[in-house]
C-alpha positions in Angstrom: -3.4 33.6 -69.7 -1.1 36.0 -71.6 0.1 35.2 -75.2 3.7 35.8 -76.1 5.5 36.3 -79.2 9.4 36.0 -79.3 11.6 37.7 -81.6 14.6 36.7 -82.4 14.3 33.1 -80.1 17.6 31.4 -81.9 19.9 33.3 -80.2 21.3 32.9 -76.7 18.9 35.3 -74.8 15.5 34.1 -77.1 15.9 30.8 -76.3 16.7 31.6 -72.4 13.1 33.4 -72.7 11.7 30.6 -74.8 12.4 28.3 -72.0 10.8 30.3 -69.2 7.7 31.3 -71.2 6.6 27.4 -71.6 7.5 26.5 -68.0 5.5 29.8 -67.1 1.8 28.8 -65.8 0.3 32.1 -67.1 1.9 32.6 -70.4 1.0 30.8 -73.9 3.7 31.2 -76.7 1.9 32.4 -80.1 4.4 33.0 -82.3 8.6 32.4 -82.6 10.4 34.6 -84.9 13.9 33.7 -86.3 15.2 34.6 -89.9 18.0 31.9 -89.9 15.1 29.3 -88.9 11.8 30.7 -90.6 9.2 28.2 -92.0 10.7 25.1 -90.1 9.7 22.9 -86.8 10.7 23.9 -83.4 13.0 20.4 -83.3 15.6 22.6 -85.5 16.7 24.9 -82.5 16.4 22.1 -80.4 15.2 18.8 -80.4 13.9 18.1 -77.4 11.5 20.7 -78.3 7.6 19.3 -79.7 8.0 16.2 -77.3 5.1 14.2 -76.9 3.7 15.6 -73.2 5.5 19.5 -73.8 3.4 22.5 -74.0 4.2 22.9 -78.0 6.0 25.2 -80.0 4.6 26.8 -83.3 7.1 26.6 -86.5 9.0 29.8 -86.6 8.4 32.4 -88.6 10.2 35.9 -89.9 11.2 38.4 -87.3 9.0 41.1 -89.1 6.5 38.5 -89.2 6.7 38.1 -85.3 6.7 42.2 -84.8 3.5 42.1 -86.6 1.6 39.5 -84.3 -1.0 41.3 -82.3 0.1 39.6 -78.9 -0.5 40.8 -75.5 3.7 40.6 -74.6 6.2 40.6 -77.6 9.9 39.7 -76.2 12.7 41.2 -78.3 16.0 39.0 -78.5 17.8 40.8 -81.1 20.5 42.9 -81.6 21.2 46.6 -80.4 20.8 48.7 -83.6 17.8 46.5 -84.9 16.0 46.5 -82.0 16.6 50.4 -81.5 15.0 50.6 -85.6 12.2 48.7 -84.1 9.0 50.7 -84.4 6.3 48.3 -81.8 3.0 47.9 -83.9 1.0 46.6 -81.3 -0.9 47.4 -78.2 0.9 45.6 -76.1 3.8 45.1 -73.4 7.2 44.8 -75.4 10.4 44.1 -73.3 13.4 44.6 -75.2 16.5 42.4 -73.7 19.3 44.7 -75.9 20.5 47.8 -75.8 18.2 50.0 -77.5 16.1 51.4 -75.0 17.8 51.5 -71.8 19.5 55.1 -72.6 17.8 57.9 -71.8 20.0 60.6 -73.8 20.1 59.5 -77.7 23.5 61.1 -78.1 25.6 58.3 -75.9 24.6 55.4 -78.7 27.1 56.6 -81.0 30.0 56.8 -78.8 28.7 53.6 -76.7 27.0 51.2 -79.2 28.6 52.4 -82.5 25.4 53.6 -84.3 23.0 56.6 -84.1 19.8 56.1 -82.3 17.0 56.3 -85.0 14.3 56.8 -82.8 15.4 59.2 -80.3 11.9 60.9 -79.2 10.7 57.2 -78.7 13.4 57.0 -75.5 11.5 58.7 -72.5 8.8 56.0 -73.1 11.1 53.1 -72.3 11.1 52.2 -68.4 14.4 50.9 -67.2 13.0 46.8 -66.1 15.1 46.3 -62.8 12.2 45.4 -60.7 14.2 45.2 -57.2 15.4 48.8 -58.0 12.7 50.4 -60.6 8.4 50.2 -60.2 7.8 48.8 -63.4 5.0 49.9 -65.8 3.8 51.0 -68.6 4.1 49.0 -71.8 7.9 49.4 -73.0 10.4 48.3 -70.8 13.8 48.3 -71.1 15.6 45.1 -69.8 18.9 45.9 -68.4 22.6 44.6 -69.5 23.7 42.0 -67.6 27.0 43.5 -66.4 24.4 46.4 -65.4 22.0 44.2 -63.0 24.9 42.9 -61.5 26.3 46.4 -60.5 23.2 48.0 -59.5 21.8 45.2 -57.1 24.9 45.2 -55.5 25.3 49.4 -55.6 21.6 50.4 -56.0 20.4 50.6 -52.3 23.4 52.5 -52.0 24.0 55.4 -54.0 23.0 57.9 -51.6 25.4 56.2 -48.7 29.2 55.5 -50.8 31.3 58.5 -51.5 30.4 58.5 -55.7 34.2 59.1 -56.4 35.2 56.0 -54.9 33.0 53.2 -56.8 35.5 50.8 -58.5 33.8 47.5 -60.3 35.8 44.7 -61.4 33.7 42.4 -63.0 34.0 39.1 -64.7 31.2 37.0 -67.6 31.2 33.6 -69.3 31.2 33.7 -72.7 27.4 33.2 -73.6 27.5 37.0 -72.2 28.9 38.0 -75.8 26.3 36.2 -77.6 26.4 33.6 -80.3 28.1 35.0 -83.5 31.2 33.8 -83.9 34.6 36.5 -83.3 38.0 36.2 -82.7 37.3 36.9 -79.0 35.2 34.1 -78.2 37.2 31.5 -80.1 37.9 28.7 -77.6 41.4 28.6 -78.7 41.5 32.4 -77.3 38.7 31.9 -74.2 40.3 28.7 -72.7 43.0 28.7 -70.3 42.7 32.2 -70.5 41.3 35.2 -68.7 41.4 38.5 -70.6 40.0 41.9 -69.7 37.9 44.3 -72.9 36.4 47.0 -74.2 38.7 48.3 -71.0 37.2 52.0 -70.0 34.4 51.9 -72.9 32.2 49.1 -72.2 28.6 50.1 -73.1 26.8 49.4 -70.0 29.0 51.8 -68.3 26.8 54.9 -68.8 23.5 52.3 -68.4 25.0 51.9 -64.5 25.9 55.8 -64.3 22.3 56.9 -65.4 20.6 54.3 -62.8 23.6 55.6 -60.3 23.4 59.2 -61.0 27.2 59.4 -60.8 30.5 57.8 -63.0 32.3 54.6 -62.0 35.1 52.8 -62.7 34.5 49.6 -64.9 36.2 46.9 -66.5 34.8 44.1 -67.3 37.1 41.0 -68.2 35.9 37.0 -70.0 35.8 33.9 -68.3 36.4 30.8 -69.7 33.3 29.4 -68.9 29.9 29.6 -70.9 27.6 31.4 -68.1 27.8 33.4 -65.2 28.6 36.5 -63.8 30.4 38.6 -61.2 30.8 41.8 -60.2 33.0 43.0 -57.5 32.1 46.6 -56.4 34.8 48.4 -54.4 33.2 51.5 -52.6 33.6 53.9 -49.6 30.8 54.4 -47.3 29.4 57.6 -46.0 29.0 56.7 -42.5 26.2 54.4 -43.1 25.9 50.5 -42.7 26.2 48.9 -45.9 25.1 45.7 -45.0 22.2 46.8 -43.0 20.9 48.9 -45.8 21.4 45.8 -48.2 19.7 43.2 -46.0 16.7 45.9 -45.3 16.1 46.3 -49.3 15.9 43.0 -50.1 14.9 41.9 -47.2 11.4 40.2 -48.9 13.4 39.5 -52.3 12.7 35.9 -53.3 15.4 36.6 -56.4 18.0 38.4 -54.6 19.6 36.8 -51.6 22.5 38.8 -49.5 24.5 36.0 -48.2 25.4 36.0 -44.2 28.2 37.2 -42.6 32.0 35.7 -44.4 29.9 33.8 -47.4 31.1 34.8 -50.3 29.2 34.6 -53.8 29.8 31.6 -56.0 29.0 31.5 -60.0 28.3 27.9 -59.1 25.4 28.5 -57.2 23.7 31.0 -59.4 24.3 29.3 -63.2 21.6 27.9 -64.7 19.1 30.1 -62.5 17.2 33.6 -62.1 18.7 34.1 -58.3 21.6 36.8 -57.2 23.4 36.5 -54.4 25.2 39.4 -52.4 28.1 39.2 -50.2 29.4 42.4 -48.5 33.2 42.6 -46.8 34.8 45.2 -44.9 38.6 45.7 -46.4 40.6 45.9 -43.2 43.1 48.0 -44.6 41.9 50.5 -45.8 38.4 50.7 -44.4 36.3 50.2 -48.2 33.1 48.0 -48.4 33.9 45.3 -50.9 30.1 44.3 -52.3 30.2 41.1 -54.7 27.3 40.3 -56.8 26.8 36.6 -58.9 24.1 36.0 -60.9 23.4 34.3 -64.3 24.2 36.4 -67.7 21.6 34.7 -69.1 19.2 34.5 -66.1 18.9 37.4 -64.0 21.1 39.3 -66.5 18.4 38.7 -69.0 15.8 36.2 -70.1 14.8 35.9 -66.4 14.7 39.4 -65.9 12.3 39.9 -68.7 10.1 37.3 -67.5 10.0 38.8 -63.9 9.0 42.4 -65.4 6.2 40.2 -67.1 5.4 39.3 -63.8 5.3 42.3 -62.0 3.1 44.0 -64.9 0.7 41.4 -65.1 0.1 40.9 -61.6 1.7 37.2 -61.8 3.4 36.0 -58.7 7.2 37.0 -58.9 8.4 33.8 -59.5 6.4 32.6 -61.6 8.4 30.5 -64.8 11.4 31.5 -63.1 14.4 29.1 -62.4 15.5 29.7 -58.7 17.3 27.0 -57.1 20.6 25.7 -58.0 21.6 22.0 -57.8 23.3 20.5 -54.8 26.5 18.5 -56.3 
């Protein structure tokens, strides 16, 4: 068994983590930090949490508090610039789920997250966590955006067979993708009945996909009115190669990523709720492109899944393990 500590577990992405870390076989929560909830039960995130026959959850405590538990994984649920202040004090794995780490150049944080990086020689020791795509290792990993998982499983086994000038991505993300303080944006009197592209052309994950990539795209990412899910619709032009074929080949053994047969299209439906992808790839008649749709969960695959499944791989725990995979037949 592995013990995990949590920082940061009240907000949308700790408690997606806290929920796979006690349905994990191999992992044993030690510690929950939360400032809004320190020095209470469990029961006041959730009730149903601390029920008679549940693996139990120990009162929360400060974030700093949490940091300075000597656990063997520490899971990092808070925001972009605190987690990049974050200075890890023990010796072991720490997977960050914001921002703060997945950057390798220090300079892009101020014009992409708003605020200057105050740990820039820390960067080349973070390891970009996209397991399908990256080997991961090491002891600092770097969970990916959500909007960025998306477009690299469906773009990632291709980058050396699309023509880099032609990648478009339209992509669209429930509302849980924004987090869970309150704005303007993700007022339901604004969200509902509504569908509304942002942050057109500056969206941060942008140079998160170009660094995987090694080339620019063209992104712009737009809200659903729903509370989870995501998809990305990648526009690209082959080099000659079979886009499908290379896709079905990569993840060929992937019990997380499925590319769909022939005509199936991706549904939100069948991904919410769980840690699965699922790839559909279409030939545009017209003008001869490779449409390549990706669906997963914003707050699965796009994030506390994700972190549990770099666990995984690091620990030598099956892939799977902890993880939600399939969807509900209604």
């Amino acid at each position: 068994m592995a013990n995990v500590t949590i920082v940061g577990a009240a907000g949308y992405t700790g408690q997606e983590t806290l929920d796979r870390v006690l349905a994990h076989p191999s992992l044993e929560l030690y510690a929950v930090g939360s400032d809004s909830l320190a020095g209470r039960d469990a029961t006041a995130l959730d009730p149903r949490l601390n029920r008679n026959g549940g693996r139990r959850v120990p009162r929360f405590i400060t974030n700093e508090a949490a940091l300075s538990v000597d656990a063997d994984i520490t899971f990092v649920c808070l925001s972009h610039e605190e987690a990049a202040a974050l200075e890890p004090r023990t010796g072991g794995v720490v997977v960050d789920l914001s921002g703060a780490h997945r950057l390798r150049d220090a300079d892009l944080y101020a014009t992409w997250y708003g605020f200057h990086h105050p740990h820039p020689e820390s960067l080349a020791g973070w390891v970009y966590g996209l397991p399908e795509l990256v080997e991961v290792h090491g002891r600092l990993i770097a969970n990916p955006g959500c909007y960025a998982t998306a477009t690299l499983l469906a773009l990632g086994p291709l980058r050396d067979h699309v023509e880099p000038t032609s990648v478009v991505v339209d992509a669209k993300s429930g509302m849980t993708g924004a987090g869970r303080t309150p704005r303007a944006s993700t007022h339901a009197g604004f969200v509902l009945e509504n569908l509304s592209p942002y942050k057109v052309g500056s969206h941060q994950h942008v140079p998160e996909i170009a660094q995987f990539l090694g080339f620019p795209i063209t992104f712009t990412p737009h809200l659903l009115p729903v509370r989870r899910g995501l998809l990305a619709t990648c526009y690209v032009q082959s080099t000659g190669a079979d886009l499908r074929a290379v896709l079905e080949e990569h993840y060929a053994g992937s019990a997380v990523v499925t590319v769909l047969p022939d005509g199936v299209a991706p549904e939100l439906g069948r991904v919410q709720g769980t840690d699965a992808a699922e790839i559909g790839v279409f030939q545009d008649r017209f003008t001869d492109r490779t449409i390549v749709i990706c669906a997963l969960d914003n707050l699965g695959k796009g994030a506390a899944g994700q972190a549990v499944q770099n666990v995984n791989r690091l620990f030598g725990f099956p892939d799977t393990a902890g993880l939600r995979l399939p969807g509900v037949l209604v």
